[in-house]
C-alpha positions as CSV (number, residue, x, y, z in Angstrom):
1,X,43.5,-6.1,15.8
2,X,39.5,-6.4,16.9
3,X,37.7,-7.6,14.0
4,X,35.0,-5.1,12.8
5,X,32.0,-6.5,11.3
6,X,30.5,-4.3,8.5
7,X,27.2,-4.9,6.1
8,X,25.7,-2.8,3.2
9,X,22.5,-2.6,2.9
10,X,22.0,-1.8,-0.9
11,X,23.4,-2.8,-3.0
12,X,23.2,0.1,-6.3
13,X,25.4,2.8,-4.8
14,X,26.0,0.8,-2.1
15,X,28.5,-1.1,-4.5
16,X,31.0,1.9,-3.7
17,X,30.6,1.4,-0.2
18,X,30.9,-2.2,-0.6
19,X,34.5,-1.6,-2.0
20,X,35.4,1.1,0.8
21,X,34.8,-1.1,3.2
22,X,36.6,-3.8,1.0
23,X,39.8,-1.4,1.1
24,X,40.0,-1.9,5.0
25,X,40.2,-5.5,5.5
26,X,43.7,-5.2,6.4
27,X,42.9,-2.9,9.6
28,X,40.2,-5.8,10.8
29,X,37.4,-5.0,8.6
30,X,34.8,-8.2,7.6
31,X,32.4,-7.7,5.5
32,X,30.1,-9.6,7.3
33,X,26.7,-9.6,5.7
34,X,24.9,-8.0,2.4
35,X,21.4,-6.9,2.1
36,X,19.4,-6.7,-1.1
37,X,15.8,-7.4,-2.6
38,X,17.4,-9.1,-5.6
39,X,18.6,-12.4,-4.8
40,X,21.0,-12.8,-8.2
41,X,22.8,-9.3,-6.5
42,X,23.5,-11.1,-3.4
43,X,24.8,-13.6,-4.8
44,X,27.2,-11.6,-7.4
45,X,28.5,-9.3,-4.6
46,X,29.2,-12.4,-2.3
47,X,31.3,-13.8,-5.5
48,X,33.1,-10.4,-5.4
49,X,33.8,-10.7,-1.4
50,X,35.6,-14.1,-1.6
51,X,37.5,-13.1,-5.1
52,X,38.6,-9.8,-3.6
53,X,38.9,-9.7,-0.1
54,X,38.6,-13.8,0.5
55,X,35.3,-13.3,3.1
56,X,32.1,-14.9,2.9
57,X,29.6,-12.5,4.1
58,X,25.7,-13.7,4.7
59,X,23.1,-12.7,2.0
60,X,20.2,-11.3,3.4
61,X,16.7,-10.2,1.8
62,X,15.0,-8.9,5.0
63,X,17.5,-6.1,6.8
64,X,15.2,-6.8,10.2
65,X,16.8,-10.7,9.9
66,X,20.3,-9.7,9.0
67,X,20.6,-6.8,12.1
68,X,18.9,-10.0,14.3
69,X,21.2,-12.7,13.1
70,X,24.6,-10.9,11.7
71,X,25.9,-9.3,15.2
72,X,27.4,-6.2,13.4
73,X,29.5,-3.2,14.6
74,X,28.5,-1.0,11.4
75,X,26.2,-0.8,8.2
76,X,26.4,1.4,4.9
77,X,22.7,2.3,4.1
78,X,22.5,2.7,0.4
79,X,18.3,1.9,-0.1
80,X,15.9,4.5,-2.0
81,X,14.8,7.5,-0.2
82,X,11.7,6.3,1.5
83,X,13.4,3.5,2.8
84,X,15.9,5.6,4.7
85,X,13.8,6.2,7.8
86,X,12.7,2.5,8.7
87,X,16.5,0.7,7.9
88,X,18.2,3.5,9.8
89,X,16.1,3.1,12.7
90,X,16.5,-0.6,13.0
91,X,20.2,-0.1,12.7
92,X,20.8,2.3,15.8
93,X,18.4,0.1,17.6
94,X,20.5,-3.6,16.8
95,X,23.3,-0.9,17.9
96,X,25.1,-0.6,14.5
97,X,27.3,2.7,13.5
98,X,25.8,4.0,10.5
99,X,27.0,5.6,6.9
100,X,23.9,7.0,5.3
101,X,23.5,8.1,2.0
102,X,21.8,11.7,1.3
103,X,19.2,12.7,1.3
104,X,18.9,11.9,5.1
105,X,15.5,11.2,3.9
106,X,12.5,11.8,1.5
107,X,10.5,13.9,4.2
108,X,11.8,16.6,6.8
109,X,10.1,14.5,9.2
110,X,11.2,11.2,8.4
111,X,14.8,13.3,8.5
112,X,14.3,14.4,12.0
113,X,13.0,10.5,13.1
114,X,15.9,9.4,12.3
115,X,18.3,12.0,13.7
116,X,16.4,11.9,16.8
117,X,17.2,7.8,16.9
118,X,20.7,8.5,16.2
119,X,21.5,10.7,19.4
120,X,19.9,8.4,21.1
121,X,21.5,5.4,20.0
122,X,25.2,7.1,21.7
123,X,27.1,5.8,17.9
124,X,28.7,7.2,15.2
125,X,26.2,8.7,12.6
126,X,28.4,9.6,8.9
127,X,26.9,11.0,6.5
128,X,27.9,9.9,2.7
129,X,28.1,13.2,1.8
130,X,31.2,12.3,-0.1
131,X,32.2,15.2,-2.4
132,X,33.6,16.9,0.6
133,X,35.8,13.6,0.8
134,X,37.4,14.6,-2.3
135,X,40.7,16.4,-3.1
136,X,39.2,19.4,-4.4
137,X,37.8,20.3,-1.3
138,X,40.1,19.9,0.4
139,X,42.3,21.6,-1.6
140,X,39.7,24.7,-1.6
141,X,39.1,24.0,2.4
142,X,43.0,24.6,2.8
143,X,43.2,27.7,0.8
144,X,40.3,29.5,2.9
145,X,41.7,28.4,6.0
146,X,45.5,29.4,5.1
147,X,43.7,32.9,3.7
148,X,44.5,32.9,0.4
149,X,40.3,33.5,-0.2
150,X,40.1,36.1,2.4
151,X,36.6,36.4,3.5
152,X,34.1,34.4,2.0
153,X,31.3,36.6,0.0
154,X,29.8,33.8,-2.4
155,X,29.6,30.6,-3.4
156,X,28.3,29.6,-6.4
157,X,27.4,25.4,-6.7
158,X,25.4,23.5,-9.6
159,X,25.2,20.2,-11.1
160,X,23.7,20.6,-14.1
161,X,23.0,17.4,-16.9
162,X,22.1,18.3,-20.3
163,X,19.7,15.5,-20.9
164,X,18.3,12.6,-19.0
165,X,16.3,12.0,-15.9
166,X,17.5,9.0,-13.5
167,X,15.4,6.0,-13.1
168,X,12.9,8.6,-14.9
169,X,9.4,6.8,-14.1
170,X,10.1,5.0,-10.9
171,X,10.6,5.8,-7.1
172,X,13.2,8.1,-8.2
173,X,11.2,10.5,-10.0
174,X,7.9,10.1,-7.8
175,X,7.6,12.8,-4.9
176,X,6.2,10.9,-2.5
177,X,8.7,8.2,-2.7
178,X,11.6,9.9,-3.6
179,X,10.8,14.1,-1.8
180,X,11.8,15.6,-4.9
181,X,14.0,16.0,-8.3
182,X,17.3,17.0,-8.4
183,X,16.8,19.2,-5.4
184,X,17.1,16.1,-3.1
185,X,19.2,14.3,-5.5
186,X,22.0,16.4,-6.7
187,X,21.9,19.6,-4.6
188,X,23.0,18.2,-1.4
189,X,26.4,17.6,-3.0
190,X,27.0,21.2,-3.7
191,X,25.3,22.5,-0.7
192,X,27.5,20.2,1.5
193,X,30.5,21.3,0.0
194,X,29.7,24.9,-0.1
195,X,28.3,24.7,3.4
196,X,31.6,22.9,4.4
197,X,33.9,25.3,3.5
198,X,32.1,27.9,5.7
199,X,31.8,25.5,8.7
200,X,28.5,24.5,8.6
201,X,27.2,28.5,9.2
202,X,23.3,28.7,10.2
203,X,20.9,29.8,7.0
204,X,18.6,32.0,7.8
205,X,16.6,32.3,4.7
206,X,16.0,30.9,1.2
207,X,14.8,32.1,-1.9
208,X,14.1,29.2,-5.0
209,X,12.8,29.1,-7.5
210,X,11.6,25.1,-9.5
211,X,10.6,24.5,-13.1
212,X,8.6,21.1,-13.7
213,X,7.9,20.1,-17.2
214,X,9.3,16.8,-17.3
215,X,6.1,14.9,-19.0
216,X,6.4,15.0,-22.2
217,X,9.6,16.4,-22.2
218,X,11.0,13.8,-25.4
219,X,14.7,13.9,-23.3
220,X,13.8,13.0,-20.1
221,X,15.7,10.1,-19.7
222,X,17.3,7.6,-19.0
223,X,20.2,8.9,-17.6
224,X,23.4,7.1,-18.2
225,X,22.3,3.3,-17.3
226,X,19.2,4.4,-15.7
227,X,15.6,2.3,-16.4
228,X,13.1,4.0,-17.9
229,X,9.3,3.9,-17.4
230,X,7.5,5.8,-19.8
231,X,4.2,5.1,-18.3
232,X,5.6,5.9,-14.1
233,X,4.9,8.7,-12.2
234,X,7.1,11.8,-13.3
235,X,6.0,14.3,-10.9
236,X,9.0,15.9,-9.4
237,X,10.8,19.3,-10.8
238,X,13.5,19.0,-13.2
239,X,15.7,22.7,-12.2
240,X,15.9,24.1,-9.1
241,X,17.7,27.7,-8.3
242,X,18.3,29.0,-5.0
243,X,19.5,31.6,-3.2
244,X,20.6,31.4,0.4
245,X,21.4,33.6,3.2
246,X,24.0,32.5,5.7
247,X,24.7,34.2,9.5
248,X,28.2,34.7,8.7
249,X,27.6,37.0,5.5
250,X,28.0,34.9,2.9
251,X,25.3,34.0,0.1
252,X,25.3,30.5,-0.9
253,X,23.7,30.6,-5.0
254,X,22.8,27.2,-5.8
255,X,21.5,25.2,-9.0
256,X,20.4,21.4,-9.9
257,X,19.4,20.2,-12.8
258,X,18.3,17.1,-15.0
259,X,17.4,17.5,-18.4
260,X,18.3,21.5,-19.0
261,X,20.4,21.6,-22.7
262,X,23.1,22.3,-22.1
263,X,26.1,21.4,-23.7
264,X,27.1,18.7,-21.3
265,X,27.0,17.6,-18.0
266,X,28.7,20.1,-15.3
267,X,29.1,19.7,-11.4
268,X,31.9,22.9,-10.2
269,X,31.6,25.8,-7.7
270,X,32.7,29.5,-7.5
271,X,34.2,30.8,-3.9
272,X,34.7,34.1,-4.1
273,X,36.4,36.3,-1.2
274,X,38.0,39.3,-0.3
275,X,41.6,38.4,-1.5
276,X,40.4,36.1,-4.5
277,X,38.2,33.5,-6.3
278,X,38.5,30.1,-6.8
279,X,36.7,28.0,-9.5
280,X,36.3,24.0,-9.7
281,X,34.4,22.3,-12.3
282,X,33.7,18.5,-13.6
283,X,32.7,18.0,-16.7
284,X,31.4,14.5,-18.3
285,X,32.1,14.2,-21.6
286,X,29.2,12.0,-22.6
287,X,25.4,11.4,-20.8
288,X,27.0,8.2,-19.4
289,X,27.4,8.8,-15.6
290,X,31.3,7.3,-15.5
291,X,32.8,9.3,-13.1
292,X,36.3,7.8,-14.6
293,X,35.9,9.7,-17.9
294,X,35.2,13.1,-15.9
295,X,37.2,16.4,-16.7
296,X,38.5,18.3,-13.9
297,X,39.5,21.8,-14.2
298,X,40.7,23.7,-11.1
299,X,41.7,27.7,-11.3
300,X,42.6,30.3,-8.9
301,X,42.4,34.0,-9.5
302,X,44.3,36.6,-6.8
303,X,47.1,38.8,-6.6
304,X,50.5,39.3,-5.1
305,X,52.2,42.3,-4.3
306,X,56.1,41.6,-5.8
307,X,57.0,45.3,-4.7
308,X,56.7,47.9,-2.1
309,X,53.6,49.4,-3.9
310,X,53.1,47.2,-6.9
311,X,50.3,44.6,-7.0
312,X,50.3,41.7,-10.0
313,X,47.7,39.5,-10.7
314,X,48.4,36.0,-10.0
315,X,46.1,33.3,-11.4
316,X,47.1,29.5,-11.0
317,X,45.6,26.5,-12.7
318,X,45.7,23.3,-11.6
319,X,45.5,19.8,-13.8
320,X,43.8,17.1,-11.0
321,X,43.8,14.3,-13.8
322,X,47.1,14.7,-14.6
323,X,48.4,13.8,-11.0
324,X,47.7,10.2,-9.5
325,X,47.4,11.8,-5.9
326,X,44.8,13.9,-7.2
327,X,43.0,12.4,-9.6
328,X,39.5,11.1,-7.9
329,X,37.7,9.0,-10.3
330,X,35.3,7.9,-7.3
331,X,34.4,11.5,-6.5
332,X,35.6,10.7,-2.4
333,X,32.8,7.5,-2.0
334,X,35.8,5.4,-0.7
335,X,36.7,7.4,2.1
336,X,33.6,7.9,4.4
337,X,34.4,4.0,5.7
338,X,37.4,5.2,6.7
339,X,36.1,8.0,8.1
340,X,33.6,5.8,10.4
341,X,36.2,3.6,11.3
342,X,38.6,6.0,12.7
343,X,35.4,8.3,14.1
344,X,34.7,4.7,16.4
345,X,38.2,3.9,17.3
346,X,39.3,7.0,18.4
347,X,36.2,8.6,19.1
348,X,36.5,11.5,17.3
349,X,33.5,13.3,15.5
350,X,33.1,12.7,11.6
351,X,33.9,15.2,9.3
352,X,30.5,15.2,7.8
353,X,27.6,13.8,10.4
354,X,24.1,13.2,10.7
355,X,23.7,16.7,12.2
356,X,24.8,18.1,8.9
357,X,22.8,16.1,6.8
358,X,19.5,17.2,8.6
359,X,20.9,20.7,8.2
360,X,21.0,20.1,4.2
361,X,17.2,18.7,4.5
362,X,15.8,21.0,6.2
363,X,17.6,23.7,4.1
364,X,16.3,21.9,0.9
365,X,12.5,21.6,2.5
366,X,12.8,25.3,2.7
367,X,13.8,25.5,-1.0
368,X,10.9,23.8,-1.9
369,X,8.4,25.6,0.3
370,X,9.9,28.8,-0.9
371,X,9.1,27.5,-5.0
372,X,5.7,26.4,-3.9
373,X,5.0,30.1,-2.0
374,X,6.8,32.3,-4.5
375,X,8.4,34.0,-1.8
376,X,11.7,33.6,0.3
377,X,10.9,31.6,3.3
378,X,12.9,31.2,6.7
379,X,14.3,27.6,7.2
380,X,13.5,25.5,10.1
């Protein structure tokens, strides 16, 4: 089997890609290089390669020196927001397939440089989007397309956390670095779900609405293991709501939140069609972030006719964490290496690509313009 050589740039989320691409050393994967500003990371991460996976990949500081020196077939890019643009770029250019975290970037055009160097670059582009790597959508994509929904009216998304702001006071929560709150942090998950599960339709308008009082706001963070830096730049908005309207019919109601009181943290969606609704919700028990202590809850409401002219209701709930198979502690983050690896050796077309993630920012740039102008705004 070709050996594939593999690096992560990133290593703070990109410790979940580290271990995807772990998973795969059996089907030729190397781990071939790391890439990190901390030093004492690189080092703990090369520890874990030789433990785990018995490979020694090259440490790196500088990403321009490792895509030079490491000869690499494929990187995971896993660095802030406004760091996106310039490490993507250098990757299609050394010739490197590319996982990319969302937001495709902190600026629409940043977002659009780097698409723009993807289709030229001829690779694979997949976008971490990786909640529509998980069970529960696919569980929800099969029902739609066996037409147990019927025609899609609505969906309903949010990710709401009761209290704390992430990395509240650095890049994350500075608009210039970062492009926004949870807007650019959280709703891309929901909106790439949602806009999964009706095939990536065309959004012809958007409606939002933002609410930014984090300073002084006394539980604005940290959130779960998140720094805090009570004298940083807080300048994003803390809620979003947003209403969009799709070419195939369907409205798309969205909402993102840090800090908003309620009674815990909640991620979950509502698909609602013509023969019935579907809900999905995780719940965290505690302000911790540990997807392994989630709750998930999975329900179905529709009916069944059992007669010649008698209709029933029929609802059906499912228990995810009480089923191995379906349990998904790491909320589908393990599977988009897969997904690039298959994508590049049989050249077929990732199930979530770099197309789709520009799709998400420019839809999300629209949101934004639409809270600044009060007004629903056309996207693009």
């Amino acid at each position: 089997m070709n050996e594939f050589r593999v690096a992560v740039v990133g290593l703070g989320i990109g410790d979940k890609h580290f271990t995807g691409w772990g998973n795969l050393v059996d089907q030729g994967v190397q781990i071939a290089a790391l890439c990190d500003t901390v030093p004492a990371k690189l080092e703990e991460y090369s520890g874990y390669a030789k433990e785990r996976y018995g490979q020694t990949p090259v440490g790196y500081e500088d990403y321009n020196k490792m895509f030079a020196d490491a000869k690499l077939d494929a990187v995971s890019i896993c660095v802030p927001n406004m760091l996106h643009k310039q490490v993507a770029e250098a990757a299609f250019k050394a010739g490197c397939h590319v996982i990319l975290e969302k937001p495709m970037a902190n600026t629409l055009a940043n977002a659009r440089d780097i698409h723009a160097s993807w289709k030229a670059s001829g690779k694979v582009g997949v976008a971490a989007l990786n909640n529509n790597y998980t069970p529960g959508w696919r569980l929800v994509n099969g029902l739609i397309e066996a037409g147990e929904i019927g025609d899609i009216t609505r969906i309903k998304g949010w990710w709401v956390r009761r209290e704390g702001v992430p990395f509240d006071g650095f890049w994350f929560t500075n608009k210039e670095l970062s492009g926004g709150g949870p807007g650019i942090d959280l709703m891309p998950h929901v909106l790439g779900c949602a806009m999964g599960w009706l095939k990536w339709p065309a959004v012809n308008n958007v409606w939002a609405q933002t609410t930014s009082d984090l300073a002084g706001n006394k539980t604005r963070g940290p959130y779960g293991g998140g720094k805090f830096n009570p004298n940083g730049v807080s300048n994003v908005e803390k809620a979003i709501t947003a209403r969009l309207g799709t070419d195939k019919g369907a409205l798309i109601d969205l909402e993102a939140a840090w800090g908003s009181h309620i009674d815990l943290e909640r991620m979950g969606f509502e698909v609602v069609g013509s023969r019935g609704t579907f809900k999905m919700e995780r719940v965290w028990p505690i302000n911790d972030g540990d997807d392994t202590k989630a709750i998930d809850t999975w329900e179905g409401y529709t009916s069944r006719q059992i007669g010649n002219d008698e209709w029933i209701t029929a609802d059906v709930v499912f228990n995810p964490d009480k089923h191995p198979r379906w349990a998904d502690p790491w909320m589908g983050r393990l599977n988009t290496q897969p997904e690039l690896l298959r994508c590049v050796r049989e050249g077929k077309t990732p199930h979530t690509s770099l197309d789709n993630l520009l799709q998400i920012q420019e839809i999300i740039d629209a949101a934004y313009r639409s809270a600044a102008e009060k007004k629903p705004v056309t996207v693009g």
